[in-house]
C-alpha positions in Angstrom: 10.5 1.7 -22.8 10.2 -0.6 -19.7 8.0 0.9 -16.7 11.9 0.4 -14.8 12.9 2.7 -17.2 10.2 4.8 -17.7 10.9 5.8 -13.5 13.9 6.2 -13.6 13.7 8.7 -16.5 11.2 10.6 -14.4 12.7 10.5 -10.8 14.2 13.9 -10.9 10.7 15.4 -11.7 8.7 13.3 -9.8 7.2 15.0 -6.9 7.4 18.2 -8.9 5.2 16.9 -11.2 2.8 14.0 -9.3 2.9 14.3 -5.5 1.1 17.7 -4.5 0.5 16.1 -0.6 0.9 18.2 2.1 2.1 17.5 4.9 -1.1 17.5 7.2 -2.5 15.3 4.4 0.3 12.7 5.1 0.8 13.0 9.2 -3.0 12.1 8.5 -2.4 8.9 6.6 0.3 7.3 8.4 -1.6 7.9 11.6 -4.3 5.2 9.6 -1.1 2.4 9.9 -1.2 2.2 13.4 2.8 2.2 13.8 4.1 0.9 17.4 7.3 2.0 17.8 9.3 -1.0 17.4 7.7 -2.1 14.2 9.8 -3.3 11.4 8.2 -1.5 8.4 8.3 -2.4 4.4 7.5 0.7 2.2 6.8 -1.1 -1.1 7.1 1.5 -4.1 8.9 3.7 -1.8 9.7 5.8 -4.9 11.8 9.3 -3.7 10.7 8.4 -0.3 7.3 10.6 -0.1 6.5 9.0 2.8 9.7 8.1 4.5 10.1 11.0 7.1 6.7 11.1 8.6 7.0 6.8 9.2 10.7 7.2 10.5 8.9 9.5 13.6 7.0 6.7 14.7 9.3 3.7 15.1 11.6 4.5 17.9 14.8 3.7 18.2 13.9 -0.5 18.3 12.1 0.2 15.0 13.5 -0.5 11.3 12.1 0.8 7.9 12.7 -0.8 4.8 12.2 1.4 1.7 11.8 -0.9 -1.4 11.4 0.2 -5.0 12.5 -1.2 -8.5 14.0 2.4 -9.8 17.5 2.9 -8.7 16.9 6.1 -10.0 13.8 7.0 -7.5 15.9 4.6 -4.8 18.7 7.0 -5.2 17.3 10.4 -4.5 14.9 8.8 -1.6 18.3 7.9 0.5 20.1 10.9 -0.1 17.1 12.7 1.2 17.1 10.9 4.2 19.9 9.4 5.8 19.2 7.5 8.8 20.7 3.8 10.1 17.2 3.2 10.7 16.2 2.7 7.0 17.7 0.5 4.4 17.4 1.2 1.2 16.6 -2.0 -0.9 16.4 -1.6 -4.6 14.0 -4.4 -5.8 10.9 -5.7 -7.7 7.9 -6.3 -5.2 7.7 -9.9 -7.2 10.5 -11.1 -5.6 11.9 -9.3 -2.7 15.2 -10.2 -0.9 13.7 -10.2 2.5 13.3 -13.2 4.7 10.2 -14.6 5.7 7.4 -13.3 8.2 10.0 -10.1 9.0 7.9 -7.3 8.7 5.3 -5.8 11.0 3.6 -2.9 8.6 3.8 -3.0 5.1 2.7 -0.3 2.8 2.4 0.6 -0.6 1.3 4.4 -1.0 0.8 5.1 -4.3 2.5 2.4 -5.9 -0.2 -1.1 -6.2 -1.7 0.3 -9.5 2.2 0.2 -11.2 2.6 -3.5 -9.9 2.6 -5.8 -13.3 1.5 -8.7 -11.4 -0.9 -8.0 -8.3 -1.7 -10.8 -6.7 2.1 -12.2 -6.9 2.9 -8.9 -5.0 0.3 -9.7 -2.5 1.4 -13.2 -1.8 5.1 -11.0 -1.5 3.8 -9.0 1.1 2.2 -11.6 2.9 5.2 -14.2 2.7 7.5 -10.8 4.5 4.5 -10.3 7.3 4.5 -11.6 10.3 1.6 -13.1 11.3 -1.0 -10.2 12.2 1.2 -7.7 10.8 -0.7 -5.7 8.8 -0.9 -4.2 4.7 -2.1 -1.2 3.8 -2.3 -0.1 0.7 -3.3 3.3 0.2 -3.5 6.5 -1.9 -5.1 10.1 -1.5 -7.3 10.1 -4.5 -10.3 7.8 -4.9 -9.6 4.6 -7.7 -11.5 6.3 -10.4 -9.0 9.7 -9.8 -6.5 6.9 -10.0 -7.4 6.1 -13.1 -8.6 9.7 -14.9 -4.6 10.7 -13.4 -2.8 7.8 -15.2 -4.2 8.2 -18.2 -3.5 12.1 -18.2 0.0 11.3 -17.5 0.1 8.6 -20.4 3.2 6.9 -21.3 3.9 3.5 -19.4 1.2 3.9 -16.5 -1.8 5.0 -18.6 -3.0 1.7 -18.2 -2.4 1.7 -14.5 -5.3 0.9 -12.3 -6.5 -0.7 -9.0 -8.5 -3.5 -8.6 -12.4 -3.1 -8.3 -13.3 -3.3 -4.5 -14.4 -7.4 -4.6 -11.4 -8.0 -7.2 -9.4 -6.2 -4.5 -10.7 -7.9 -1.4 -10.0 -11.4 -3.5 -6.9 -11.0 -4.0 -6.5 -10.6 -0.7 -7.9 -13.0 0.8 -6.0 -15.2 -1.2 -2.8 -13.9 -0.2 -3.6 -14.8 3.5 -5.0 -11.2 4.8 -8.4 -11.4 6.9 -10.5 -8.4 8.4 -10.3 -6.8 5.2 -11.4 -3.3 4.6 -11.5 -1.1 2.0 -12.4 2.6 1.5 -12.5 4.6 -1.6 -13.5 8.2 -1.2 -12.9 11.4 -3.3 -9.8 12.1 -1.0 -8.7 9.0 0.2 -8.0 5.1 -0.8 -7.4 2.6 1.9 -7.0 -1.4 1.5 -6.2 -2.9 4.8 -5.8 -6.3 6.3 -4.3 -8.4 8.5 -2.4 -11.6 7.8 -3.3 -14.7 9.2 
């Protein structure tokens, strides 16, 4: 089974099974992106759109969201969920998005980088589709090693699926244009920011 497929079989069940966030948790995190509200926004991994309505609140009406995931399955239930000619819904690989260059003022990936195949060709990606001094976050609200211990619980196709160490991490980055890098990794909470340059 492909990782594509292995999504798409578990969409329905998703945040049943994997994504017990409230919703103080997340109104908390997105306030971390620092969203102006005409910001053209890229949710990478966008999955069933966890994420989607507490970003929508804070781009205004001049603002545009871009959801992004390579499961039409996950892609599918994330727009019926929300419905808004603010978003578009772009079923894609993060590899090789269909997005022009330096478009994108925030882009995020919330629990999504660890499932990427090929990390630093999705952070050169991202940083081809920022503008310069846009910003990437990429973040989670477990630590890397609850990463880790919950991937391998859940087995199958994304046992193996793990960040970066912090200094593998902060490479990568650097090498995909992003400067002022920081990085925390705490019980509750996993945060890789920069800032293209």
């Amino acid at each position: 089974m492909s990782k594509r497929e292995y999504f798409n079989d578990h969409a329905n069940l998703w945040d049943e099974l994997y994504h017990q966030q409230n919703s103080e948790q997340l109104q908390a995190l997105v306030k971390r992106f620092e969203i102006r509200k005409s910001d053209w926004i890229l949710d990478v991994g966008t999955g069933t759109g966890i994420l989607l309505p507490y970003l929508i609140r804070h781009i205004g009406e001049e603002g545009r969201l871009f959801a992004l995931d390579f499961s039409s399955e996950m892609l599918s239930l994330a727009k019926s969920r929300l419905p808004d000619e603010r978003i578009s819904f772009v079923n894609s690989d993060v590899g090789k998005m269909p997005l022009q260059n330096e478009l994108i003022d925030r882009v995020i990936c919330f629990a999504s980088f660890p499932h990427f195949e090929d990390k630093p060709k999705a952070l050169r990606e991202m940083s081809r589709v920022l503008k310069k001094g846009g910003k990437l976050f990429i973040a989670h609200l477990l630590s890397s090693q609850k990463i880790k211990a919950h991937h391998l619980k859940a087995g199958g196709e994304v046992k193996n699926d793990t960040l970066p160490s912090g200094r593998v991490m902060k490479k990568m980055m650097m090498k995909a244009k992003f400067r002022g890098i920081r990085i925390i990794d705490q019980p509750s909470l996993y945060l890789a920011q920069g800032e293209k340059w």
